[in-house]
C-alpha positions as CSV (number, residue, x, y, z in Angstrom):
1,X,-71.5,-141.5,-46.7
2,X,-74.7,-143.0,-45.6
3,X,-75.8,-139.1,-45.1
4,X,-75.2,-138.3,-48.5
5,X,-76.9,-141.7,-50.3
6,X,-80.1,-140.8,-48.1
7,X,-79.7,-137.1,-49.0
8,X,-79.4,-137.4,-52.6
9,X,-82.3,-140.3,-53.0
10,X,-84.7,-138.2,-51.0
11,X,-84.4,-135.2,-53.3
12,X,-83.8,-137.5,-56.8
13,X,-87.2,-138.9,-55.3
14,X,-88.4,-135.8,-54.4
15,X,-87.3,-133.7,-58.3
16,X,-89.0,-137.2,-59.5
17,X,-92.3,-136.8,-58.0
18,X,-92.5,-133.0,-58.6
19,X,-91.5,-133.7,-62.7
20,X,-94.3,-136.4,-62.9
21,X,-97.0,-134.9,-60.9
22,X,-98.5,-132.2,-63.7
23,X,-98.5,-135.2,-66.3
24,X,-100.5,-137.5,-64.4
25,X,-102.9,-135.0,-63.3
26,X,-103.3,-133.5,-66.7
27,X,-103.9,-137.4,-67.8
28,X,-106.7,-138.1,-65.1
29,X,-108.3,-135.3,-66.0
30,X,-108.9,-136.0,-69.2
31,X,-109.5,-139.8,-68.6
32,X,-112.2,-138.8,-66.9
33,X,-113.1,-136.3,-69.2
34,X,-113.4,-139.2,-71.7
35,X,-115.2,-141.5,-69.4
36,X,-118.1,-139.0,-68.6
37,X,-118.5,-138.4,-73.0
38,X,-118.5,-142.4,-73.3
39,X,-121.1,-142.8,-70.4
40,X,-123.1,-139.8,-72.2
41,X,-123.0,-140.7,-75.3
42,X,-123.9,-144.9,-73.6
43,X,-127.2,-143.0,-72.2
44,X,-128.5,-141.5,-75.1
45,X,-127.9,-144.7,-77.5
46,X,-129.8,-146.2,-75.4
47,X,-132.6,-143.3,-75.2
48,X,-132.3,-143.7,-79.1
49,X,-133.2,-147.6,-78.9
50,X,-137.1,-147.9,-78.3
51,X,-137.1,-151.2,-77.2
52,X,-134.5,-150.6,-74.3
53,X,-136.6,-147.1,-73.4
54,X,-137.4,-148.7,-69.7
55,X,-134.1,-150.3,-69.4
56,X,-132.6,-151.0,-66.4
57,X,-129.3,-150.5,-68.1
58,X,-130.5,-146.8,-68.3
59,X,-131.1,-146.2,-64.6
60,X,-127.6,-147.6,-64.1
61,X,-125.8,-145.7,-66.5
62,X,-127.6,-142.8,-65.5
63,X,-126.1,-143.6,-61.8
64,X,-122.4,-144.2,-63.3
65,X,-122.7,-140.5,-65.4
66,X,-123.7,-139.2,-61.6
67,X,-120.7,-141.1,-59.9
68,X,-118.1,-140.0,-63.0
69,X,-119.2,-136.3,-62.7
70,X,-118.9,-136.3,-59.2
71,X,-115.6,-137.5,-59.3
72,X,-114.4,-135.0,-61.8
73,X,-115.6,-131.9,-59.6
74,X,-114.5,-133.4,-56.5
75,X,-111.2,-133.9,-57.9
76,X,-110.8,-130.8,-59.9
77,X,-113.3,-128.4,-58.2
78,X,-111.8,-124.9,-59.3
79,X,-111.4,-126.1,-62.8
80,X,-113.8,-125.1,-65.7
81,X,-115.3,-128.2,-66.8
82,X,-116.0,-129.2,-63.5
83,X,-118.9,-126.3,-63.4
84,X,-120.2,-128.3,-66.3
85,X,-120.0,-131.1,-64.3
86,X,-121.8,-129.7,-61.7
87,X,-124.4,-128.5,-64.5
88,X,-125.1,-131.9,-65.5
89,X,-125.7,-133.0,-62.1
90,X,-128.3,-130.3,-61.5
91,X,-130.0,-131.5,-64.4
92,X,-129.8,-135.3,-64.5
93,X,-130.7,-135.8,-60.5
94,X,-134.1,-132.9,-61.2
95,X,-134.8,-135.7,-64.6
96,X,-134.3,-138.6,-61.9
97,X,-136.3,-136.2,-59.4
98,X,-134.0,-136.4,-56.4
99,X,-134.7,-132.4,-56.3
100,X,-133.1,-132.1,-52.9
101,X,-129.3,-133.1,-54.2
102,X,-130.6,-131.4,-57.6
103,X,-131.0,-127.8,-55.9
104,X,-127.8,-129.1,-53.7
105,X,-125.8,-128.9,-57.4
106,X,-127.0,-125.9,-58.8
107,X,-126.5,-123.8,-55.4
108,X,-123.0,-124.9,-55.3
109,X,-122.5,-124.2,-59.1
110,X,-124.0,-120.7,-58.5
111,X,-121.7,-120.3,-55.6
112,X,-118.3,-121.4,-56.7
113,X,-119.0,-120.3,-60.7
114,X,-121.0,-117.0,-60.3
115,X,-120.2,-116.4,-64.0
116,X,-121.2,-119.6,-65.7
117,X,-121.8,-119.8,-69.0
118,X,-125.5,-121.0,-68.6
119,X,-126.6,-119.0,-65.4
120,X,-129.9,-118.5,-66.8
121,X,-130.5,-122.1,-67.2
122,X,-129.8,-123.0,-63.7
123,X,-131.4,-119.8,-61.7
124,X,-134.6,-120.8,-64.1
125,X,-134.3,-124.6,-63.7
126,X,-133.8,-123.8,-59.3
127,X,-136.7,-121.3,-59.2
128,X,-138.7,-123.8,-60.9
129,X,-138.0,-126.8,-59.1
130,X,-139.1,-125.0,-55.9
131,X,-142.1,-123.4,-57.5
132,X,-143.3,-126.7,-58.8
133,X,-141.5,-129.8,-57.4
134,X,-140.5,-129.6,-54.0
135,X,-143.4,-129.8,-51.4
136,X,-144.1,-127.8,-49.0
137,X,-143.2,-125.1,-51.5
138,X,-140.8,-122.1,-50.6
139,X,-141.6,-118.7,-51.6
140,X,-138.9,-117.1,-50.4
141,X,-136.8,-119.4,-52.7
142,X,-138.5,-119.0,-55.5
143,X,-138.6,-115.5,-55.5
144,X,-134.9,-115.4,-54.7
145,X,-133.9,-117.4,-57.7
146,X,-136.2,-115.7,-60.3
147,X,-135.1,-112.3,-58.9
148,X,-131.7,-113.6,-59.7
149,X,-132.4,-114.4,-63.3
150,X,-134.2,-110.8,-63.8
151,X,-131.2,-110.1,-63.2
152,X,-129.5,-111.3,-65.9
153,X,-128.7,-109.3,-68.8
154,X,-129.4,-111.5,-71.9
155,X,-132.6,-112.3,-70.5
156,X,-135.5,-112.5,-73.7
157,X,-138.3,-109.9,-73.1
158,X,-140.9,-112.1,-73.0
159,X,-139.0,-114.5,-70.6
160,X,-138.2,-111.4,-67.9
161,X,-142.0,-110.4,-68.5
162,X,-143.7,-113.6,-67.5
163,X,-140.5,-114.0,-64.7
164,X,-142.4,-110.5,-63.5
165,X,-146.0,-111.8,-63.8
166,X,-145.0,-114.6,-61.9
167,X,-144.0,-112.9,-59.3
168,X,-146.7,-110.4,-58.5
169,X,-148.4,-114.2,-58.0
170,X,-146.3,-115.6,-56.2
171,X,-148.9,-116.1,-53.6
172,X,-150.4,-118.5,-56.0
173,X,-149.2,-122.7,-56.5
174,X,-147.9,-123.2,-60.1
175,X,-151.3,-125.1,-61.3
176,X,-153.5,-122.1,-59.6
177,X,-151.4,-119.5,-61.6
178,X,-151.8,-121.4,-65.1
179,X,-155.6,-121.1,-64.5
180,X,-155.5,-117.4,-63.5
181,X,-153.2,-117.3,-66.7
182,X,-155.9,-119.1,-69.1
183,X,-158.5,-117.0,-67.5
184,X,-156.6,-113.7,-68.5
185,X,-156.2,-115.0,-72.3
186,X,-159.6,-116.2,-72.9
187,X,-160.7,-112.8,-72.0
């Protein structure tokens, strides 16, 4: 009899757990969902308020949005908003220039969303960050990302074409190529 009791609770338990599981992921997910558009929306009130421009508030917020849009990809890594996630991370660590875990981001975003909706963006915003940020610069990563967004199919004209020009001067620092470029137009 004591078989049976034990039996039945373990699979009651068990038909319990499996019944409740989908709801209370579905309900995290968009919790924190919610909580990354309330820290968002926090951040740029307070970019909106001049007086609270240098805030310290900001620089903590701006850590919390990092922490909450962590926690969304590391809890829901395969799931579509979590490549946004990822997106915003790129972008708010390269404003906060920690470039290192900024390029971190993107790579993984390229890696686990090849198709993201803003692929451009981020093979423009990585190639960059190497040309121009990240000391002692890498030319084999910046020609790796901008040959990546040549690439790309709904690339403007005049963006592929300077992409191109870049590239034949590649041997050149960013600064030493905006001369050679002013030099060339004053011509």
């Amino acid at each position: 009899m004591r078989k049976i009791t034990l039996i039945l609770s373990c699979i009651c338990i068990l038909f319990y757990s499996c019944e409740n599981k989908p709801k209370v992921v579905e309900k995290s997910r968009e919790m924190l969902k919610a909580k990354i558009m309330e820290m968002e929306d926090s951040i740029l009130l307070i970019k909106d308020n001049t007086e609270d421009k240098n805030s310290d508030m900001r620089g903590i917020k701006n850590i919390e949005l990092i922490n909450r849009l962590t926690a969304y990809y590391t809890a829901f890594p395969k799931d579509e908003y979590a490549a946004d996630c990822l997106f915003k991370l790129h972008m708010k660590l390269t404003e906060l220039n920690a470039h290192e875990k900024a390029l971190g981001y993107g790579d993984t975003l390229l890696l686990n969303f090849p198709n993201y909706k803003n692929k451009d963006i981020i093979l423009e915003s990585m190639g960059s960050t190497y040309d121009v940020l990240v000391e002692p610069r890498d030319t084999s990563k910046i020609r790796y990302y901008y040959s990546l967004l040549l690439k790309e199919k709904n690339l403007p004209k005049e963006k592929r074409e300077d992409i191109v020009n870049r590239l034949k001067h590649i041997d050149l620092d960013f600064f030493a190529y905006i001369q050679l470029n002013d030099k060339e137009v004053s011509r």
